[in-house]
C-alpha positions in Angstrom: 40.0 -3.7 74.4 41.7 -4.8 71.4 40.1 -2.7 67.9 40.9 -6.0 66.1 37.9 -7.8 67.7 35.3 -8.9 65.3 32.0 -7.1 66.2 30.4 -8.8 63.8 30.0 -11.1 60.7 28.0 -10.7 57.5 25.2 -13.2 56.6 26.7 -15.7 53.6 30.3 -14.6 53.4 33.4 -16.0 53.3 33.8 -15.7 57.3 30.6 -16.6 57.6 30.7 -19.9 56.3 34.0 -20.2 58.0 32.4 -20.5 61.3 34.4 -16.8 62.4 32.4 -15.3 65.3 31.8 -11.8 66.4 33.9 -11.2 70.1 36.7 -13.1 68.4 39.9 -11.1 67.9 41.8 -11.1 64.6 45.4 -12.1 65.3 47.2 -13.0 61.9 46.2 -13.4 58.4 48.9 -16.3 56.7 51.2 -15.4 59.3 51.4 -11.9 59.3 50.1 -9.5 62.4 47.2 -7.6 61.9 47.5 -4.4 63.2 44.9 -1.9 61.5 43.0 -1.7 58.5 45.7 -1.9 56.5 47.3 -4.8 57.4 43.8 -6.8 57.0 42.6 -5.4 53.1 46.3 -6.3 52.1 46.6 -9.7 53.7 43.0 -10.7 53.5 43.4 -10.3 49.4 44.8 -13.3 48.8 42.2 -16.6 47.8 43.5 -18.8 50.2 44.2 -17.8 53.7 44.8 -18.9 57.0 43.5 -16.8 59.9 44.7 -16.9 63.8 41.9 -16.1 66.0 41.9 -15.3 69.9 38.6 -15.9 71.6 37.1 -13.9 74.6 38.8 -16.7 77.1 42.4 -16.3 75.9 42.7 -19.4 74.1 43.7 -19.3 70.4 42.1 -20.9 67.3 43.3 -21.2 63.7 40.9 -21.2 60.6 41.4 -21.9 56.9 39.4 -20.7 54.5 38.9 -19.8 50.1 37.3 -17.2 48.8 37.3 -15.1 45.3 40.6 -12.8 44.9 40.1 -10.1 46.6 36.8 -10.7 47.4 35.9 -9.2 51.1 36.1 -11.3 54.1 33.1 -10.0 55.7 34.2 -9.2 58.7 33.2 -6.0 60.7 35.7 -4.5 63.8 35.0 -2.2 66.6 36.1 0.7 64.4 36.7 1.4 60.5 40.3 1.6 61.1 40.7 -1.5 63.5 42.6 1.9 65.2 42.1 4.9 66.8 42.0 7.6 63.9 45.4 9.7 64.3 45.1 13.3 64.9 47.6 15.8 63.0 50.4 16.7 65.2 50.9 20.3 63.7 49.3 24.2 64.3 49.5 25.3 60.6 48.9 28.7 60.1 46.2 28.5 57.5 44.6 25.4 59.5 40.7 25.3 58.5 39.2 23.8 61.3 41.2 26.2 63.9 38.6 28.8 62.0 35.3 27.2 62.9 33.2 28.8 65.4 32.3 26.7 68.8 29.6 24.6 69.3 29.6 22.2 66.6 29.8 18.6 66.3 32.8 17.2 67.3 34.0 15.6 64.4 34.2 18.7 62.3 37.0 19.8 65.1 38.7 16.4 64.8 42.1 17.2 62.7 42.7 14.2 60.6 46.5 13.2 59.6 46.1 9.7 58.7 47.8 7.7 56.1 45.3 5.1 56.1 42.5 7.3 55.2 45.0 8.9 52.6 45.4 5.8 51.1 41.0 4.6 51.5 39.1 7.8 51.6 41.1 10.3 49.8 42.1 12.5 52.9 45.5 14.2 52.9 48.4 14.3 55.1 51.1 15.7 56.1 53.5 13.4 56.8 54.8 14.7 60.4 53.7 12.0 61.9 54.5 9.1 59.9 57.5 7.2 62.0 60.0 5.1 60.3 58.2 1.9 60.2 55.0 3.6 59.2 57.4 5.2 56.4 58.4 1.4 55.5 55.0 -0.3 55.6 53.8 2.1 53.1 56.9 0.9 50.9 56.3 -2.9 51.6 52.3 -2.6 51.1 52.7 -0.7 48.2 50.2 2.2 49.8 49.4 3.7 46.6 48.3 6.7 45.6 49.4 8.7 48.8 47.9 12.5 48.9 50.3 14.5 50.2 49.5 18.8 51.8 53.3 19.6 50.3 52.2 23.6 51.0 56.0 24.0 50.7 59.4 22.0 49.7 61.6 24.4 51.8 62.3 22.6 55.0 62.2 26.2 56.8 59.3 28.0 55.1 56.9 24.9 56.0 58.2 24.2 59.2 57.2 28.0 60.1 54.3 27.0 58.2 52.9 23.8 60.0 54.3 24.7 63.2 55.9 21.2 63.6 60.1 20.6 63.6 59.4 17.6 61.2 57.6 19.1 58.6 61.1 20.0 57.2 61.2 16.0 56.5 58.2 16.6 53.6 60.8 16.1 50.7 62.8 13.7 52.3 59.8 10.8 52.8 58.5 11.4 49.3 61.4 10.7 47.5 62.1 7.5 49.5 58.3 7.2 48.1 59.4 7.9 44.9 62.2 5.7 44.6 60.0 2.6 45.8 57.6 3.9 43.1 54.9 4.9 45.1 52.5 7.3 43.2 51.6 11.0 45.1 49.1 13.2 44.6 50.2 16.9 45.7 48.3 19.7 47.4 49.2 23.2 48.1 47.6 25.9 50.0 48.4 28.9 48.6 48.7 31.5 51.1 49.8 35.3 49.7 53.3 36.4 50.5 54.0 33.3 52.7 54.4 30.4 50.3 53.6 31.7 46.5 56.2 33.9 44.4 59.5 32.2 44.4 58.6 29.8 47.3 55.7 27.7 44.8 58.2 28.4 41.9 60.5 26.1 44.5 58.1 23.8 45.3 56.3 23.1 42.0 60.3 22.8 40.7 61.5 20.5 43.2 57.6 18.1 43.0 58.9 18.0 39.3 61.7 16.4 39.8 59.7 13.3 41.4 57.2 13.2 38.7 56.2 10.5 37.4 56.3 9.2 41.2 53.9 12.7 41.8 51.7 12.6 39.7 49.5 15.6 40.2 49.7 19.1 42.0 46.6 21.2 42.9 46.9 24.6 43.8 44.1 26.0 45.8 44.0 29.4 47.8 43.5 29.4 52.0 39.9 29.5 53.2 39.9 32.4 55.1 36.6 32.5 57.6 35.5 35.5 59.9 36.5 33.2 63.2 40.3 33.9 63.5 40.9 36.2 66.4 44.4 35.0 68.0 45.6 33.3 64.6 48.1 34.2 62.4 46.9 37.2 60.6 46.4 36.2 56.4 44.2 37.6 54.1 42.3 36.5 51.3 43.6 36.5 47.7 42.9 40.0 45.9 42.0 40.0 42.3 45.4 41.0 41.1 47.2 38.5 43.4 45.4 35.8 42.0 45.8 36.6 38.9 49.3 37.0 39.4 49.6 33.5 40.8 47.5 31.4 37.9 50.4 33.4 35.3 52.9 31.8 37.6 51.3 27.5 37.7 50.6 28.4 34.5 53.8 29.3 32.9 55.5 26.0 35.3 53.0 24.0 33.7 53.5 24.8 30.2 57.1 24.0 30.5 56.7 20.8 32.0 54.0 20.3 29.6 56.3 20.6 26.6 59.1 18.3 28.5 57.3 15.4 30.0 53.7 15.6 28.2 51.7 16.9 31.3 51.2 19.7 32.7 51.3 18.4 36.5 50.2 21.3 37.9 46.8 23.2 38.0 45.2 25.8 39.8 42.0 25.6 41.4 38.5 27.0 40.1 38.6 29.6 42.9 41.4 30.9 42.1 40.2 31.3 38.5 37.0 32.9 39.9 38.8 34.9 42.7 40.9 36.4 39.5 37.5 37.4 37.3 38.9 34.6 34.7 37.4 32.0 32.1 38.0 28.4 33.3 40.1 26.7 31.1 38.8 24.0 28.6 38.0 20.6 29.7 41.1 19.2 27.7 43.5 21.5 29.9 43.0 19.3 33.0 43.9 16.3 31.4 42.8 13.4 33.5 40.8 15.8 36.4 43.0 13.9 38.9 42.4 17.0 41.2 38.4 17.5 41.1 38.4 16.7 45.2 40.5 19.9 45.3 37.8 21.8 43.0 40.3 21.5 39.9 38.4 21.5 36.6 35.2 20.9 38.7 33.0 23.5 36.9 34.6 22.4 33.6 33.6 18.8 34.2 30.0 20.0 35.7 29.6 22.2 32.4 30.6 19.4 29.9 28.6 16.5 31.1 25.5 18.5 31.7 25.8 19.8 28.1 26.1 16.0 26.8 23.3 15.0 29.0 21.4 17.6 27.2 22.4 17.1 23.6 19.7 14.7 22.6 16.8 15.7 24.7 13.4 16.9 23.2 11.4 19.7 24.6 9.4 18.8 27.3 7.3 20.2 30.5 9.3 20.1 33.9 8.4 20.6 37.4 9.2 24.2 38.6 12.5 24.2 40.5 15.3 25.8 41.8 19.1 25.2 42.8 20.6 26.6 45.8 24.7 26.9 45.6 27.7 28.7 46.4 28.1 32.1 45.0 31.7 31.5 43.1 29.5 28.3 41.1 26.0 30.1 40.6 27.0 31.7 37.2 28.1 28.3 35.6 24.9 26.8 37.5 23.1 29.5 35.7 24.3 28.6 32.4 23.7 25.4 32.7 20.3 25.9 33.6 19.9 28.7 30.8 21.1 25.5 28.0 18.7 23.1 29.9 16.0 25.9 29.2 17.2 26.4 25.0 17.5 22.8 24.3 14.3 21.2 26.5 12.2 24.1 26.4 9.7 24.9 29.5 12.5 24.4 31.6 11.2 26.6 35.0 14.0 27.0 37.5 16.0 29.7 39.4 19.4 29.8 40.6 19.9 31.4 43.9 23.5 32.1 44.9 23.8 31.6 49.1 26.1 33.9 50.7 27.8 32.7 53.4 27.0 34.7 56.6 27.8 31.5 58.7 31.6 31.4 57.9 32.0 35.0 56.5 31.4 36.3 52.9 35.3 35.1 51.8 33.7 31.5 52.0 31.9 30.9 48.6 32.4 27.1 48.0 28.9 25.4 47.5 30.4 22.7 50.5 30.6 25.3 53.5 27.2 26.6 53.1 24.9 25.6 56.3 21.6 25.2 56.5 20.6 28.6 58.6 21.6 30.2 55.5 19.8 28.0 53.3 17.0 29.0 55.5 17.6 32.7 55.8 18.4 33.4 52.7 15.4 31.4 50.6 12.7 32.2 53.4 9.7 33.3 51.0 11.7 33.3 47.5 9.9 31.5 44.5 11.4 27.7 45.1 8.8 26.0 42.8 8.0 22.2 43.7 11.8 21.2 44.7 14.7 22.4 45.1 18.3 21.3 44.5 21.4 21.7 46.4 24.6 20.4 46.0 25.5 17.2 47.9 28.7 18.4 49.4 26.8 20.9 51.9 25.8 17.5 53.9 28.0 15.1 55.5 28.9 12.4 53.4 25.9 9.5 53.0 24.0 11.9 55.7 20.9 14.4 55.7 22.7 16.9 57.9 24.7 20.3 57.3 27.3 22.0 59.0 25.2 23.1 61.4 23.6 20.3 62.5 20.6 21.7 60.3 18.9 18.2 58.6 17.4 18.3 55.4 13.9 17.5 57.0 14.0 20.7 58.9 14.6 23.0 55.9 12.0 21.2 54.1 9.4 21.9 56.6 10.5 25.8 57.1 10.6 26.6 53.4 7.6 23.7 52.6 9.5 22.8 49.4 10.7 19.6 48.2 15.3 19.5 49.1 16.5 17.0 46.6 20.5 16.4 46.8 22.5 16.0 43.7 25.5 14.9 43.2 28.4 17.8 43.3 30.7 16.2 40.9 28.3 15.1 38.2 26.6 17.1 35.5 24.5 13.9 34.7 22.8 14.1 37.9 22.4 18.0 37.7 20.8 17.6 34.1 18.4 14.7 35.5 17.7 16.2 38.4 17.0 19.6 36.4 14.7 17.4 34.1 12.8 15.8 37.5 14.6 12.5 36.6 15.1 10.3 40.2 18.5 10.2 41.0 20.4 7.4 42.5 20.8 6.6 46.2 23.3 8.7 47.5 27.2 7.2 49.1 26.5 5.0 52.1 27.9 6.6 55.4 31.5 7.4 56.3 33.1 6.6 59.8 33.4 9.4 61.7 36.8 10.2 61.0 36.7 10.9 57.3 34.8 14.0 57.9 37.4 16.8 57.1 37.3 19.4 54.5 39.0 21.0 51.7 41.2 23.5 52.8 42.1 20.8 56.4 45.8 19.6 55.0 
C-alpha cells in the first residue's frame, strides 16, 4: 500500500474544491515525485500547482489548482510522514530508551532517527543513517534548521560511542551542510570521562569552526536510570565533575563570545543544579535557542512569571498546589513565594516528586509518572487543584509515562490536575492566579514521542 494515498480531504480547502478524493494516491506535485512528507510541504508551497493523481484502478489523472502561498493543501495521508518513521541504526552507550523498564507502550521503545521529524518536530539525529541522496535532498530543499546529537567530533571516540562504523561521518555531512548554508542546531551528551575534558574541548572547537552554519550547542549531562543491567557501566555527574565541566563550556564560550559575538555554547540547567550553582542571567542565553534541551528553561520560567506578576493587585486565590521535579521545585518555590509577596493570599504548596519509577538520579519534571504522582501526594494538603507541568504527559494527551491518565489521578487524590505549560511562566503565574489556561498542543503522530536525553 502506497503511504502517499490520500485518506482523506478537509471540508473547504484547496483540494477540496479541486475535486481530490480520499483513496487517490499522490504521484507528483509540478512535476516532481512525491516521496514523503517532505517532498509534499516543499512542492505543495507554491500558489499554482499541478498535481498527478493515481486512482484505486491504476489509471492516472492530472489536476490544476490556486491557492494562497503556502497555504496548506488539505490533504491528509495514511501516515504523518507519507513514510514509515526511520528507526536509529546505532547502540549508543548512553541510549535513554535502552534504560526504560518493560512493559510500556510501544512508542516510548520506538528509537527515532529521522531527518524529517528533525526538520518538523524538533527531534534530533544522528546522521548514521542519512544516505547520499538523503544527504543531497536536504541541500536541494533547503532542510533548515537540522538538530544534530554531535556527542563527539572525533570520528573514533563517537563511533565507540554510538556503536555504529558511520558515526565517524558526523563532521564530514555537516560541513557539506555548512557549505550549502544549512543552519544546525548541536547537542551533546555529556558523559564523564568518555566524551568531556579534552574530547568536548575538541568538539565544541571543531562545531566552532562551522558557526554561523551551527548555530547553537547545548550541553546536557546523560540520564542515568536504575534499569541498566547489561549496559555500559556510566555514572552520574558528581558535584565536582560538574562543576568542573560548566568552567570548561564556560571558558569556550567566553572566547567565542569575544570573537564572533555569541557565545554558542551553553550548558544545561542540570548541570547547573547537579553542580549546587546559580543559573545564569536571562541575558547569558541569548536567544534560548536550546530551552528543548532544558537550557535557560528555569531562567525563562523565572523571568516571565515575575513580569506576569509585576502589575497584579492583591487578591484571593483558590488553594493550590504544583507538583514537579525535584531539580525545578526551589525556582517553583520562589516563584510561588513572589506570587504570594506581590498578590497577597496567594495559598499554594510546592511538592518536589522523587522519582522512584526511573531511580532518584532522574529529577527532570518530564520523567515523572503518575504512580509517583500518586504515591507520593496520597493524603498531602493539595487544596482545590493542583498543577503539574505539561511535559509529564505525552504531547496533546492526558496520559503519563505510565500509562497513568490524568482522570485516574484525579479520582485517587480527589483534587482538581490542571496542566500548565512547561515552558511558559505566563501560564504558571495564570494558572497560580486560577486564571483558565489555553487549550493545550493538538496531538503528535506516534513517532514524535522521544525524549530528551534519546539522541
Amino acid at each position: 500500500m502506497s503511504l502517499t494515498k490520500i485518506s482523506s480531504v478537509d471540508p473547504r480547502s484547496p483540494a477540496d474544491r479541486a475535486g481530490l478524493r480520499p483513496g487517490e494516491t499522490l504521484t507528483h506535485i509540478n512535476g516532481h515525485p512525491i516521496v514523503d512528507v517532505l517532498d509534499y510541504k516543499f512542492y505543495a508551497y507554491d500558489p499554482r500547482l499541478e498535481l498527478t493523481l493515481s486512482g484505486p484502478d491504476g489509471g492516472s489523472r492530472t489536476v490544476r489548482l490556486r491557492k494562497e502561498e503556502g497555504e496548506d493543501l488539505g490533504l491528509n495521508f495514511e501516515t504523518y510522514l507519507m513514510d514509515r518513521a526511520r528507526s536509529c541504526a546505532n547502540k549508543c552507550i548512553f541510549c535513554f530508551v535502552d534504560q526504560m523498564p518493560p512493559g510500556m507502550r510501544k512508542t516510548l521503545y520506538f528509537k527515532d532517527d529521522d531527518a524529517r521529524l528533525s526538520f518538523l518536530m524538533g527531534n534530533y539525529i544522528t546522521l548514521t543513517n542519512l544516505s547520499k541522496r538523503e544527504i543531497q535532498r536536504v541541500i536541494d530543499l533547503r532542510i533548515s534548521p537540522i538538530n544534530i546529537s554531535v556527542h563527539a567530533t572525533d570520528p573514533e571516540l563517537r563511533t565507540a560511542m554510538l556503536k555504529n562504523p558511520r558515526a565517524g561521518e558526523c563532521l564530514e555531512i555537516m560541513t557539506e551542510f555548512a557549505r550549502a548554508g544549512i543552519e544546525m542546531n548541536c547537542q551533546i551528551v555529556a558523559c564523564p570521562g568518555v566524551n568531556d575534558g579534552p574530547a568536548l574541548d575538541r568538539t565544541l572547537r571543531e562545531l566552532g569552526a562551522l558557526h554561523p552554519a551551527v548555530t547553537s550547542v547545548a550541553v546536557v549531562p546523560v540520564g542515568v536510570t536504575k534499569f541498566r543491567e547489561g549496559l555500559c557501566k556510566i555514572e552520574p555527574y558528581t558535584r565536582e565533575q560538574a562543576a568542573a565541566l560548566i568552567d570548561q563550556v564556560e571558558a569556550f564560550a567566553a572566547g567565542f563570545l569575544a570573537e564572533h559575538g555569541t557565545s554558542l555554547a551553553w550548558c544545561s540547567d542540570e548541570f547547573y543544579l547537579i553542580a549546587g550553582r546559580a543559573l545564569p542571567d536571562k541575558s547569558y542565553y541569548e536567544d534560548m535557542d536550546q530551552l528543548e534541551n532544558g537550557v535557560g528553561m528555569l531562567r525563562l520560567l523565572h523571568h516571565q512569571a515575575e513580569l506576569a506578576m509585576e502589575d497584579e493587585e492583591p487578591e484571593q486565590t483558590v488553594p493550590f498546589s504544583i507538583a514537579t521535579g525535584v531539580s525545578a521545585a526551589p525556582f517553583v518555590q520562589e516563584i510561588v513565594d513572589n506570587a504570594r509577596e506581590k498578590c497577597g493570599n496567594i495559598k499554594g504548596m510546592v511538592y518536589p516528586i522523587v522519582n522512584h519509577f526511573f531511580g532518584e538520579t532522574i529529577t527532570v519534571s518530564g520523567l515523572i509518572t503518575g504512580t509517583d504522582l500518586l504515591e507520593q501526594l496520597k493524603g498531602k494538603d493539595l487544596g482545590e487543584r493542583l498543577l503539574i507541568p505539561d511535559n509529564m504527559l505525552r504531547a496533546g494527551e492526558r496520559v503519563f509515562l505510565d500509562d497513568v491518565t490524568v482522570e485516574q489521578l484525579e479520582e485517587a487524590l480527589g483534587v482538581t490536575v490542571i496542566p500548565v505549560p512547561a515552558d511558559s511562566g505566563f501560564d504558571l503565574a495564570d494558572a497560580i492566579l486560577g486564571r483558565e489556561l489555553e487549550p493545550s498542543c493538538p496531538v503528535l503522530p506516534p513517532e514524535a514521542e522521544y525524549y530528551r536525553y534519546n539522541p
